[in-house]
N, C-alpha and C positions, 0 to 999 in steps of 0.2 A: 504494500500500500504506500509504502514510503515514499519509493521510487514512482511510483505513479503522480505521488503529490509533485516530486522534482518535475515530472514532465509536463505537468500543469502548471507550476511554477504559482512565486508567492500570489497568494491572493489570488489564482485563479490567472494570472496575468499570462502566462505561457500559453496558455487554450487555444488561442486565435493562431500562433505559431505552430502549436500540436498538432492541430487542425489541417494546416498548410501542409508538415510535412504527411501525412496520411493522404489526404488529395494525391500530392504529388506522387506521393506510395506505391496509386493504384487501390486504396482502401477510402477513396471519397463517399461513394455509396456507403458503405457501410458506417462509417464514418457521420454522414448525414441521417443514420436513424438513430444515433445516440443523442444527436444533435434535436432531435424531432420531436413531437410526443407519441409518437408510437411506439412499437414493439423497436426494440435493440437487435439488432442482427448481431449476431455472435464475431469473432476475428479469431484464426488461429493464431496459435504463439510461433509459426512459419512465417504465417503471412503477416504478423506484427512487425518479426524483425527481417523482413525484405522492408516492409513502407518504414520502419524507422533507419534502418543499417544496424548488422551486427555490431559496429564498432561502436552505436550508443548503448545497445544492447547489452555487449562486453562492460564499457566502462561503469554502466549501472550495475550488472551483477558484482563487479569484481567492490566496488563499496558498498554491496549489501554484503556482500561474504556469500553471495549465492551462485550457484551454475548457473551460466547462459539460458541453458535450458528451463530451470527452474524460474528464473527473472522472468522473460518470454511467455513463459506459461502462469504467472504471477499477474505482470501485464494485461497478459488476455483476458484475464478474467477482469482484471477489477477496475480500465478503462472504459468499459461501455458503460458502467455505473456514477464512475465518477462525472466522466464529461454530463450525461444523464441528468443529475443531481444541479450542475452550474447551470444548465442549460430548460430551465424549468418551462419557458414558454413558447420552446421549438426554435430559439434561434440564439445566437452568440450575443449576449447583452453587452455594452460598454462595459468601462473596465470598471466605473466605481460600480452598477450594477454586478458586476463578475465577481465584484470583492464582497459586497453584502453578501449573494448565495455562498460564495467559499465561507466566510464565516459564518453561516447557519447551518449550514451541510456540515463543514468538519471543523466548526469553533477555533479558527486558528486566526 
């Protein structure tokens, strides 16, 4: 979860950049239902780290103390929830918007 808040970055700030690279990824579709209010389409921990690159993927595990594989699969699960959560009304709010929701979603 940790690592997922880094890739959101403080307050929610990082999302719009998170966002971008996923587009760019090849995981925009999917990407856009977390974004949405409807059902979340699932992301494999594969297809995570093609739209992020192993190399963010590596540098995230190797400070959590976890395997690639492990982070990857970490990831998958608990980015379509979080973006989800900032994302309450189906679309990317401004940034002091983004920071209200991170701080009622995860009180930081």
């Amino acid at each position: 979860m940790s690592a997922a808040m880094t890739l959101v970055g403080s307050g929610g700030s990082g999302l719009p950049a998170l966002l971008a690279q996923l587009h760019s990824g090849g995981l925009g579709e999917v990407a856009e239902t977390w974004v949405g209010t409807g059902d979340n389409m699932p992301v494999s921990p594969k297809g995570l780290t093609a739209a992020l690159g192993a190399d963010q993927i590596s540098a995230l595990a190797t400070k959590a103390g976890l395997s690639e594989d492990a982070m990857a699969s970490g990831l998958a699960k608990a980015l379509p929830g979080i973006v989800d959560k900032l994302t309450p009304e189906g679309l990317v709010p401004d940034e002091a918007t983004l920071a209200r929701h991170f701080a009622v979603q995860f009180g930081k």
